[in-house]
C-alpha angles and dihedrals in degrees: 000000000000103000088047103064094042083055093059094065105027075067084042099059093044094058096049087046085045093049096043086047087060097047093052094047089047089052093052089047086055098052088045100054085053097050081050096049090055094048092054097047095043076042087068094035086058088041088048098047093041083060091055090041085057099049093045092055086048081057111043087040098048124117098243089052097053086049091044088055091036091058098039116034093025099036095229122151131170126291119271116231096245093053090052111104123185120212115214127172081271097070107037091062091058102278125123118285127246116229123206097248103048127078126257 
C-alpha cells in the first residue's frame, strides 16, 4: 500500500514537472518568434535601405554627375577646337603638331 502510494506521487510529481517543463518550453518559443519577427523586419528595413544605398551610389557615380561637378564647382568646359592637338608619330619624334582644326 505503501509503494503505492509513493508511486502516486512519485507520477504526481512527474506530470506537474512535465507540465511546468512545457510551459516553459512554450514561453521560450514564443520570445523567440518574436526575436525572429524583429530580425526579419529590421531584415527588409536593411534590404530596403541597401537598395537606396545602391541607387544613390548610381547616382552620385554616374557620368552626368562627374561633368555636372567638374563644370561647377572646377570650372572645366570642353575643349575648344583650336586647343585640341593631335599627337601622330610625327610629333612625338620632335616635328610640328597637327592640331584638329588645321589642315594636314
Amino acid at each position: 500500500m505503501r509503494s503505492l502510494v509513493l508511486l502516486k506521487v512519485a507520477l504526481l510529481i512527474g506530470v506537474i514537472a512535465s507540465a511546468i517543463a512545457v510551459v516553459v518550453v512554450r514561453q521560450e518559443h514564443r520570445q523567440q518568434f518574436v526575436e525572429l519577427t524583429n530580425l526579419e523586419s529590421e531584415r527588409d528595413a536593411l534590404r530596403i535601405d541597401y537598395g537606396r544605398l545602391q541607387l544613390e551610389q548610381a547616382t552620385w557615380a554616374g557620368s552626368a554627375r562627374i561633368e555636372q561637378i567638374a563644370r561647377e564647382r572646377l570650372g572645366l568646359r570642353d575643349p575648344r577646337p583650336e586647343d585640341i592637338v593631335v599627337l601622330t608619330p610625327d610629333t612625338l619624334s620632335g616635328a610640328v603638331s597637327t592640331r584638329a582644326g588645321e589642315a594636314r
